[in-house]
C-alpha distance (Angstrom), angle and dihedral (degrees) to the residues before:
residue distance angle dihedral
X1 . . .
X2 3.73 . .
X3 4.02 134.9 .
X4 3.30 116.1 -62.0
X5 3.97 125.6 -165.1
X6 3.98 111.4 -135.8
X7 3.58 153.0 -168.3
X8 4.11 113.2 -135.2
X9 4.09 131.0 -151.1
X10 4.07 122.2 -132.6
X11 3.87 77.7 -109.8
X12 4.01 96.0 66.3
X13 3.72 89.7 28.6
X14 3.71 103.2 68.2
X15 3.80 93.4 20.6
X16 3.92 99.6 131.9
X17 4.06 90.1 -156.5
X18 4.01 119.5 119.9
X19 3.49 111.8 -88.8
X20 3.57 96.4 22.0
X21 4.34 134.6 92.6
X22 3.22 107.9 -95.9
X23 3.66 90.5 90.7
X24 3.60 91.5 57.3
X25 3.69 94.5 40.2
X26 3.65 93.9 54.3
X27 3.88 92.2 49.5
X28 3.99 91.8 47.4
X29 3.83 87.9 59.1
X30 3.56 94.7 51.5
X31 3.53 94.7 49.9
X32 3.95 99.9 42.6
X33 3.98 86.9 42.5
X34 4.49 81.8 50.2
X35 3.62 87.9 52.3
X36 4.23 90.2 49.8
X37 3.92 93.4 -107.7
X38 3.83 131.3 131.3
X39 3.73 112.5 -91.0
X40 4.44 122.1 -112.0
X41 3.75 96.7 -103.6
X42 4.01 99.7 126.0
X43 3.77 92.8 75.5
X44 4.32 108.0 141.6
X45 3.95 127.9 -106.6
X46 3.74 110.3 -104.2
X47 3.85 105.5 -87.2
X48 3.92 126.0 -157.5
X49 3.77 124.5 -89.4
X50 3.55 98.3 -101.9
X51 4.52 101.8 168.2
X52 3.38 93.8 -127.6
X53 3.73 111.8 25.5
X54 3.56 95.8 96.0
X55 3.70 87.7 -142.7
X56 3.81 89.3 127.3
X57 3.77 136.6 33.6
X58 3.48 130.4 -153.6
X59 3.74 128.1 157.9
X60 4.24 134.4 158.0
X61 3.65 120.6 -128.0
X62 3.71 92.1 -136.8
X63 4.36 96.6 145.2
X64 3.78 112.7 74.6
X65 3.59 121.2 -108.0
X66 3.78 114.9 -130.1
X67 3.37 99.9 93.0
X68 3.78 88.8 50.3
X69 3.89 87.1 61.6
X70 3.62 99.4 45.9
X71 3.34 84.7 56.2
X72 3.73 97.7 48.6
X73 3.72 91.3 45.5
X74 3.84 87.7 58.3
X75 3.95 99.9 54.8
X76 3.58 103.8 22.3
X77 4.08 142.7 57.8
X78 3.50 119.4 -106.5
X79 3.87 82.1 -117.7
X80 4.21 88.7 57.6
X81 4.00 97.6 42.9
X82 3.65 87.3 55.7
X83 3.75 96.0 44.3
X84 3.83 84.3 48.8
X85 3.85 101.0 48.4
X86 2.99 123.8 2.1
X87 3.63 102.7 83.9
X88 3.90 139.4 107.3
X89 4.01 90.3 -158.3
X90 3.81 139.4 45.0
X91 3.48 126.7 -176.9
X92 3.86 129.7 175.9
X93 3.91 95.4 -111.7
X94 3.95 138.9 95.1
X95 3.59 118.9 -87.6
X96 3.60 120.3 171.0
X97 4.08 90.2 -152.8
X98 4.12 125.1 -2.2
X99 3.71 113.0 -91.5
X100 3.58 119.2 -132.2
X101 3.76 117.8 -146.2
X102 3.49 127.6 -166.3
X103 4.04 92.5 -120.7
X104 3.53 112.7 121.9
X105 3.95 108.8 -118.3
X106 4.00 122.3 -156.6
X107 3.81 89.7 -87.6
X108 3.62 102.6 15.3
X109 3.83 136.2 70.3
X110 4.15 80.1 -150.6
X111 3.85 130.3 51.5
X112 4.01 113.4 -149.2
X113 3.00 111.9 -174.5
X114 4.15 116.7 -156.2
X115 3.81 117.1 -162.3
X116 4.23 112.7 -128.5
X117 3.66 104.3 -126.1
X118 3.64 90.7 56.8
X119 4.18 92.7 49.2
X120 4.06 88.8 39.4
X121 3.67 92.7 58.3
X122 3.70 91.0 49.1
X123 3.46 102.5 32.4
X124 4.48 80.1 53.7
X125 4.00 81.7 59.3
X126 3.77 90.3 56.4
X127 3.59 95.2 42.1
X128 3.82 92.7 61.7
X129 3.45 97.3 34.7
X130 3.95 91.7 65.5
X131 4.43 81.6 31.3
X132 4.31 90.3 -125.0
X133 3.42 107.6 -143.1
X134 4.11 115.6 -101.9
X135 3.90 77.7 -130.7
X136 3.70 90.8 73.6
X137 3.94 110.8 103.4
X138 3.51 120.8 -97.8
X139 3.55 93.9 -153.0
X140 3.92 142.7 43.9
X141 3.20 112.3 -157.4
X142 4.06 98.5 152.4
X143 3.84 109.7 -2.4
X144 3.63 92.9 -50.6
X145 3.52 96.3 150.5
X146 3.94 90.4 45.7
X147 3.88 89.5 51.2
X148 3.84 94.2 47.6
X149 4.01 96.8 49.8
X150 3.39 94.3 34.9
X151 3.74 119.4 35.4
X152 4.22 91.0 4.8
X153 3.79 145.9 78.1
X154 3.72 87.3 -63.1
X155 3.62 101.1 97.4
X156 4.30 94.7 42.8
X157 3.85 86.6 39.0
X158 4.04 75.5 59.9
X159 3.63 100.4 53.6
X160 4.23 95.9 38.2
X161 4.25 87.5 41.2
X162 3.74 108.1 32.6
X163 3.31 116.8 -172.8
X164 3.88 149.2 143.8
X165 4.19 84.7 -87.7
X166 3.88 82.7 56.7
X167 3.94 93.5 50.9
X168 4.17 85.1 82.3
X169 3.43 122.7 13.0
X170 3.11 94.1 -168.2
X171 3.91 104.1 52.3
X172 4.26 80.3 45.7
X173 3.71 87.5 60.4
X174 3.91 98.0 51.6
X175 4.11 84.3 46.1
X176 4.03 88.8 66.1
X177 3.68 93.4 31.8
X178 3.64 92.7 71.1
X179 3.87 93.3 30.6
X180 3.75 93.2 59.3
X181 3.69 92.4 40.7
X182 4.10 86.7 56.2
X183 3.89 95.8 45.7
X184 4.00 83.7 41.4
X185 3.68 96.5 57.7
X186 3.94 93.8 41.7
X187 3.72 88.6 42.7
X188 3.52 103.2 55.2
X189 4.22 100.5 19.9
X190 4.11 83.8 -112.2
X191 4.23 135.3 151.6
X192 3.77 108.2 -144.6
X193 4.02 120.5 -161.8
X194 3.38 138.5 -172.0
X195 3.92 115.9 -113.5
């Protein structure tokens, strides 16, 4: 059990059964078409799990977060930490600000949804502020982040390579979560939700 960050298909995104997107889908078109943008239609066809591909992303949110928002709350806005994460959606297109939508997510009785080029760009800013290691994985197929901070070379990478990434773990992990999550969604055209 647990939350787990992940990519989704076109197939689960427009699905209009309970429990699934195509609630949320539906109501993000209306509301980007409202505010005279192009509607979410582009999103990919599910593609095999190839480890390695990065053609899907999945990762657990096992460490806890409060170090992760100290840190935020030192190098960021209030505006930018919430744009970075405090949302139940991504999707790889421009928002100026999330928009919330009043879709019950998994863990919410609200969905925001945050666009990724605005949470890459910030989430870069965090990434060399705390100087992430190029070691990090670029992708996440299956928990590959997860693996690598907490059962990986993270912690003797930390001891060889000290640095302020190394100072918490933890708050180092939830920097790359939301970085690879960006680059994912821009990379491969995909929304990612919690569930």
């Amino acid at each position: 059990m647990g939350i787990y960050l992940v990519s989704v298909d076109a197939a689960e995104w427009f699905d209009d059964d309970e429990d699934s997107c195509g609630e949320l889908a539906a109501a993000l078109n209306e509301e980007l078409v409202r505010r005279g943008l192009a509607p979410y239609t582009s999103v990919p066809a599910a593609a095999p799990l190839v480890r390695g591909s990065g053609r899907q992303f999945e990762e657990k949110l096992v460490p806890p977060m409060d170090g992760f928002v100290a840190l935020c709350e030192t190098h960021l806005s209030p505006a930018e930490c919430e744009t970075l994460y405090d949302w139940t959606c991504l999707v790889p297109i421009s928002l100026e600000e999330p928009i919330r939508l009043p879709i019950s997510s998994g863990y919410t009785d609200d969905s925001v949804v945050a666009g990724a080029p605005q949470v890459s760009a910030i989430a870069e800013r965090l990434a060399s502020a705390v100087e992430l290691p190029p070691e990090v994985p670029k992708t996440s197929d299956n928990l590959d982040l997860t693996m690598w901070f907490l059962d990986g070379p993270a912690k003797e990478l930390a001891q060889l390579r000290p640095g302020p990434w190394s100072a918490d773990l933890d708050a180092a992990f939830h920097v790359a979560l939301f970085l690879r999550a960006a680059q994912h969604s821009l990379r491969c055209g995909a929304p990612l939700i919690y569930v």
